[in-house]
C-alpha positions as CSV (number, residue, x, y, z in Angstrom):
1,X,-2.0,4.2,47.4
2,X,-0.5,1.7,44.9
3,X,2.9,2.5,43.8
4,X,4.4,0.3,40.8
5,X,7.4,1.9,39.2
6,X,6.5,5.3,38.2
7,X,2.2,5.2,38.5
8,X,0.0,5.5,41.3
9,X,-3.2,4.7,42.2
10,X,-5.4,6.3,44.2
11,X,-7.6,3.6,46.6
12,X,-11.1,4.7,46.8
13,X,-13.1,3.2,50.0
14,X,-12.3,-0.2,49.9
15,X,-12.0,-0.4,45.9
16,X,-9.0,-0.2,43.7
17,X,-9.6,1.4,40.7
18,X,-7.1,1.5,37.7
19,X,-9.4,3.9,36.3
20,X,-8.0,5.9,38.9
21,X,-4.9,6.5,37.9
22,X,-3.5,10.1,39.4
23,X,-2.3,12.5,37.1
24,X,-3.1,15.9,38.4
25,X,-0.7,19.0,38.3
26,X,-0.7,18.6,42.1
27,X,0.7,14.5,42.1
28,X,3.0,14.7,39.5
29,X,5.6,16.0,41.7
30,X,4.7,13.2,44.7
31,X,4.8,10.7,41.4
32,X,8.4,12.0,41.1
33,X,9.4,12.0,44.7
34,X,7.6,8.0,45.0
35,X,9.6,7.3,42.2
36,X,12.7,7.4,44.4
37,X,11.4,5.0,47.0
38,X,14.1,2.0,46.4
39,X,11.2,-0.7,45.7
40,X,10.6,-2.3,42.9
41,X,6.8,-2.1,43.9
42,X,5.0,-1.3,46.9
43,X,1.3,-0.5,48.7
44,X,1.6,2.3,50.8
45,X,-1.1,3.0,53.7
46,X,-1.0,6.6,53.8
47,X,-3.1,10.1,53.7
48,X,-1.5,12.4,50.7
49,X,-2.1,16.7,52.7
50,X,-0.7,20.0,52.2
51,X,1.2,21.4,54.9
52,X,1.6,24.6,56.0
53,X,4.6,26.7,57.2
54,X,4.3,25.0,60.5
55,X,3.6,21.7,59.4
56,X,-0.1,21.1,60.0
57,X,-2.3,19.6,57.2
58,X,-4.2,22.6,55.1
59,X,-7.5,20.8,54.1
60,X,-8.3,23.7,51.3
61,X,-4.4,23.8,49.8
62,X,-5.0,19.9,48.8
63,X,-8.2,20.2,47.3
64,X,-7.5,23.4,45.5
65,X,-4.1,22.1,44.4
66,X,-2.6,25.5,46.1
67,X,0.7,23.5,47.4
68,X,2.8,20.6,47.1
69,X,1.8,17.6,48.5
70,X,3.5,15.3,50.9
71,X,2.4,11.8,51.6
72,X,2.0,10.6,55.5
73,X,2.8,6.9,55.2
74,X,1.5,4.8,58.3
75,X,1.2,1.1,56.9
76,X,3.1,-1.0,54.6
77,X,0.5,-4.0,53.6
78,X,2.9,-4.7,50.1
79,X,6.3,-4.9,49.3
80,X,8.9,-5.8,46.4
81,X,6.5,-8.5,45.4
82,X,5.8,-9.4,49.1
83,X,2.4,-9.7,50.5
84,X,2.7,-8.1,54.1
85,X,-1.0,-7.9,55.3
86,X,-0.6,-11.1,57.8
87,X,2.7,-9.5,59.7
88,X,1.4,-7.8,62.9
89,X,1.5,-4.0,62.5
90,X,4.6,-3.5,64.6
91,X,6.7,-5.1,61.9
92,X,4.9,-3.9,59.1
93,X,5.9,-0.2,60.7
94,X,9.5,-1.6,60.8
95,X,9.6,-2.2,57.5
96,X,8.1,1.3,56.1
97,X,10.5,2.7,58.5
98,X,13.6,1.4,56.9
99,X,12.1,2.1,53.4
100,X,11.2,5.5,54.3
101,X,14.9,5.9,55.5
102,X,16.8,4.4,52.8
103,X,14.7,6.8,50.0
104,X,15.5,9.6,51.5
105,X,12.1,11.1,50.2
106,X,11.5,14.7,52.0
107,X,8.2,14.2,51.3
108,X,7.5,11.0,52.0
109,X,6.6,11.0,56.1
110,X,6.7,8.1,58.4
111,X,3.6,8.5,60.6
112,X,5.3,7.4,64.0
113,X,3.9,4.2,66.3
114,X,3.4,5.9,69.2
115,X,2.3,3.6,72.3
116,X,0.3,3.3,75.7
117,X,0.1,7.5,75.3
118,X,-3.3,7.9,73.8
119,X,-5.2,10.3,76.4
120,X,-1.8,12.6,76.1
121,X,-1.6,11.9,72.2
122,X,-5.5,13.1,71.8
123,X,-5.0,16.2,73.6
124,X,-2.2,17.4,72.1
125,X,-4.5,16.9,68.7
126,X,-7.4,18.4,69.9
127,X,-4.7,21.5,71.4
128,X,-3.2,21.8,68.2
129,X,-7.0,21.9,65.7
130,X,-6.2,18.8,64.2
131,X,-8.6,16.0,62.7
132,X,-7.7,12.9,64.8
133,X,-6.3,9.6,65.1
134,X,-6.0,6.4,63.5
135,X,-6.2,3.2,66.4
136,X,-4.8,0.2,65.3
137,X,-3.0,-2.9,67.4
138,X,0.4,-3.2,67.1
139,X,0.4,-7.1,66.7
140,X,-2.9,-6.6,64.1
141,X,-2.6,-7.8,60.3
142,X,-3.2,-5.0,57.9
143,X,-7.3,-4.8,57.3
144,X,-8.9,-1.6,55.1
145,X,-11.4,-1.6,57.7
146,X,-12.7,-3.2,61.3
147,X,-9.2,-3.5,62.9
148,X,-8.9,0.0,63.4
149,X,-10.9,2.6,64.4
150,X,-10.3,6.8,63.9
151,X,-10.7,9.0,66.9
152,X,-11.8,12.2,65.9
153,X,-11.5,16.2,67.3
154,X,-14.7,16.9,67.7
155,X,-13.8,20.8,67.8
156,X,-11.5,20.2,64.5
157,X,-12.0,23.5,62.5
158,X,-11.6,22.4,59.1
159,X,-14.3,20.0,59.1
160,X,-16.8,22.8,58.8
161,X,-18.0,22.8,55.2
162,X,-16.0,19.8,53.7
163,X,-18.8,18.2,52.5
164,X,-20.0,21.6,50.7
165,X,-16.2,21.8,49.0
166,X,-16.1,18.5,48.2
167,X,-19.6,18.2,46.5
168,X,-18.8,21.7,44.4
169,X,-15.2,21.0,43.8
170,X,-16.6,17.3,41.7
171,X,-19.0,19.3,40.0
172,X,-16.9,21.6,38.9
173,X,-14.7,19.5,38.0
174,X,-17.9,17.2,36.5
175,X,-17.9,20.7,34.0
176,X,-14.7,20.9,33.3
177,X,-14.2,17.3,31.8
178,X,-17.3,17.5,29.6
């Protein structure tokens, strides 16, 4: 997600698209909360969800627009005019951190570096129905794909039918815009 004073982008595979821009009733209040960050601008690596009264991401709240949305932030590849991609991950992370921080942004989540406790880590998820985890090395530069790799719940609940609610939630909304 691009953030650049008060608009955001959404980043769609590995394409930025201006065309893009958000600006449904569900982001305008995360456009409000990103407009506190104290940047002038930055690229956030991040996964926007709904949560739920006891924190877990609610696939069918986001995409129905049935909650507000926080934003996970895991990567900082941009900031205040600064290209950041080269620094390895672990500093990268530092700096979100202290962004994060100083914004005071309820919904604005650091997504924690955790380390060397990845069989532990995956079976928590797995415990806990959720979709997985994101791999990358902590002295990696920032890369929108091939550094990283997602390891995924195979038993994960809401996965069942996301394609189906996707595909009729765009045509829908295909209606709609005509």
């Amino acid at each position: 997600m691009v953030f650049a004073a008060s608009h955001m982008f959404l980043r769609i595979a590995a394409n930025w698209s201006p065309e893009r821009k958000i600006t449904t009733r569900a982001s305008i209040p995360l456009k409000a909360v990103l407009a506190n960050l104290k940047a002038a601008d930055a690229i956030l690596d991040g996964e926007i969800v709904c949560l739920d009264g006891d924190g877990y991401s609610q696939f069918n709240q986001l995409l129905y627009r049935r909650a507000e949305p926080a934003f996970y932030v895991f990567d900082l590849p941009w900031l205040n005019e600064h290209d950041l991609r080269q620094l390895p991950l672990i500093e990268r992370k530092k700096q979100l951190h202290k962004l994060i921080s100083k914004s005071r942004c309820e919904r604005i989540i650091y997504a924690q570096h955790i380390v060397e406790r990845g069989t532990a880590l995956y079976q928590e998820i797995c415990e806990r129905d959720l979709e997985g985890i994101v791999c990358k090395r902590k002295d990696g530069a920032y890369s929108s794909s091939g550094h990283w790799s997602k390891v995924l719940n195979p038993n994960y609940t809401q996965h069942n039918g996301r394609h189906e609610k996707f595909t009729a939630f765009n045509e829908r909304s295909a209606r709609i815009s005509r």
